[in-house]
Phi, psi and omega in degrees: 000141159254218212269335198257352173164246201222159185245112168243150174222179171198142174255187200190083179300326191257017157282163179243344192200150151202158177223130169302145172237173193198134201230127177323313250168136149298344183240057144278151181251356179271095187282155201279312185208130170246128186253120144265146200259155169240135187300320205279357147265337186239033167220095203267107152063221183267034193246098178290126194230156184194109187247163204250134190250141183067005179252143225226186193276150159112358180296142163281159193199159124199182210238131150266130160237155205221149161156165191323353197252002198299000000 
């Protein structure tokens, strides 16, 4: 956590894309807000990081990722 919400991250050396997905509820099946990350801000090396302001511990989350591997 910071001081303005959460830095989440994963690394994936072999993505081409990814978007934090982010859910009202854990047993939603929808997600509430889809983030898309842009490589050229949100990727050090193979790790995509992004932080979401206002969001707070206990969110529920996961990630779509797209690359040679799906």
């Amino acid at each position: 956590m910071t001081a303005d919400g959460v830095n989440f991250a994963i690394c994936s050396p072999d993505a081409t894309s990814a978007r934090l997905v982010l859910f009202a509820a854990p047993s939603d099946t929808s997600a509430a807000v889809e983030i898309p990350l842009d490589p050229a801000r949100h990727r050090t090396g193979p790790y995509w990081h992004v932080e979401v302001p206002g969001v707070g511990h206990g969110q529920a989350y996961g990630w779509h990722v797209d690359g040679p591997r799906d």
